[in-house]
N, C-alpha and C positions, 0 to 999 in steps of 0.2 A: 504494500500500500504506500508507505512515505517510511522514511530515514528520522522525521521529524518525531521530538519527543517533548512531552508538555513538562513544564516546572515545576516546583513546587507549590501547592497554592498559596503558601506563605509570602514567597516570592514576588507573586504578584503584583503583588499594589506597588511592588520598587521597581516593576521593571518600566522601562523607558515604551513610550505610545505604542511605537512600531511593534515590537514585542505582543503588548497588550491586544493590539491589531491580529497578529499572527497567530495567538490562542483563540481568539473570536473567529477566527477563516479558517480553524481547523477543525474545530469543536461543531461550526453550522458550515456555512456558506461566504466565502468572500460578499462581503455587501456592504457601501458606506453608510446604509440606515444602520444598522446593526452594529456598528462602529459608532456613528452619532450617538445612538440609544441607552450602549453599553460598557463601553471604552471607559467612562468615568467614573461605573457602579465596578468595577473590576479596578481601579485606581485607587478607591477610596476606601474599598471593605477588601476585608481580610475573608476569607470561606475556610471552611476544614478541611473539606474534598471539593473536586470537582463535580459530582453529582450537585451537592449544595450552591456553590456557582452557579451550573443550570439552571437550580431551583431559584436561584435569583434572579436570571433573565426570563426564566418565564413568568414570574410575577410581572416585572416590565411588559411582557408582551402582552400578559393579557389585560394589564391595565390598559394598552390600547385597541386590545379590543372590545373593551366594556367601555370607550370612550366617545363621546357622541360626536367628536369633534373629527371633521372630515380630513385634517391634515394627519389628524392620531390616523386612521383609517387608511389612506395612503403611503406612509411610512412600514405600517405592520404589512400592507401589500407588496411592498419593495421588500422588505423582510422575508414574508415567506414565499413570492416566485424569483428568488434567489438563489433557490433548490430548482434544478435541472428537471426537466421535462422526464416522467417513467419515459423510459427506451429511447430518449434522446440520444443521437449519433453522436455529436459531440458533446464532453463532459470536461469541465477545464478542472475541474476538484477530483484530486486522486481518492479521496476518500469514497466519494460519488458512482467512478467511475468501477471501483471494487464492490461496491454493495449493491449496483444496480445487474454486475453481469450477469447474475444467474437469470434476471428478466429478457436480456438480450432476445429484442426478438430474430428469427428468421426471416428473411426476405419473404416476400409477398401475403399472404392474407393476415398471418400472425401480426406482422409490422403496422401493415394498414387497419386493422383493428384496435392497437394501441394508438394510431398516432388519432383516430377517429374516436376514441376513448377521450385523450388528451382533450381534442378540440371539443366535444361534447361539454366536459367539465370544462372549459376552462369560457365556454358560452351559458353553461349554467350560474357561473360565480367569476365573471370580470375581475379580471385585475390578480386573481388568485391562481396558483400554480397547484394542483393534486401533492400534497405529501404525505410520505407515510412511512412507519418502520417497518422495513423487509423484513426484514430479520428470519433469513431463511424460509417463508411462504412463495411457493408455487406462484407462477403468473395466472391462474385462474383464479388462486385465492384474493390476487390485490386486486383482479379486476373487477370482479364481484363487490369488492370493498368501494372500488369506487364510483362502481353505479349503483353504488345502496347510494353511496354520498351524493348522486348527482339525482338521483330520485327523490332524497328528503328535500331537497330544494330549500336548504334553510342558512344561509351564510354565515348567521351570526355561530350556530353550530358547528359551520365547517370552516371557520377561522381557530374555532375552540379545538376542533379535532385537527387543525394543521400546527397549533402551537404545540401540541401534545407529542404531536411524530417528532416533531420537529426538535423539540426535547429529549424523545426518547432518544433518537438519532447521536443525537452530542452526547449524551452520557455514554452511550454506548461505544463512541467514536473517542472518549475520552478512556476510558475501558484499555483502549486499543493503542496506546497514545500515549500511557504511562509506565518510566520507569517501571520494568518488574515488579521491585517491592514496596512501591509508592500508595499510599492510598488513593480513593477515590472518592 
């Protein structure tokens, strides 16, 4: 996956932006909202684990998405289609790129089923990208998954359920990321 190994969480709040930056694009998705949002709750607290960190940005996230304010709403949108298209051919995040291949589809009907999944959800909830933790599930099982989500047709629940993958996702990726004997 990557050579790259996360800090100590102690560490943290001393290390220099860029740094700070580097744990945020490893743990989610390169994105400057996600950087804007978080960069300075990761500067100024200290966490025990990385699990708990997560558990701090997703407070953040979901405080904008219980936000009425249209700018909060556009920001957590930049936030979570930040995260790569299921079975998108290019993936710029090695992290992405490892946990989406078991979905890899085949050329022809497979492929165009997902990328017609994609555009499905992604005309069902504007602005929003499908995410979700694989975590070893079949592509029949996330697809299923996501035409339950594009049949409840309810946003405010499928921002709740994208902050959630999208949490699980960083913990997990933090998991993966840490020193051998380091906690989490």
């Amino acid at each position: 996956m990557t050579s790259y190994k996360l800090p100590e969480t102690s560490a943290v709040p001393s290390l220099p932006t860029d740094q700070v930056v580097a744990i945020l694009d490893h743990l989610f998705e390169p994105c400057a909202s996600l950087h804007t949002l978080s960069a300075d709750l990761l500067e100024k607290e200290t966490f025990a684990s990385y699990d708990n960190l997560v558990d701090g940005i997703h407070g953040q996230l979901q405080t904008l998405a219980e936000s009425p304010s249209h700018q909060d709403a556009q920001m957590l949108e930049s936030i979570l289609s930040a995260h790569p298209r299921l079975g998108e051919k290019k993936i710029d995040s090695a992290q992405s790129q490892g946990e989406q291949a078991q979905l890899a589809a085949t050329k022809g009907e497979e492929e165009d089923k997902l990328e017609r999944k994609n555009a499905a959800y992604e005309d069902t909830f504007p602005g929003l990208r499908y995410v979700v933790f694989v975590n070893g599930r079949d592509r029949a099982t996330i697809l299923d998954d996501m035409q339950a989500r594009i049949d409840r047709k309810d946003v405010h629940i499928e921002r709740v359920e994208a902050i959630k993958a999208m949490c699980e996702i960083a913990k997990d990726r933090a998991r993966k990321l840490q020193p051998k004997n380091a906690d989490i």
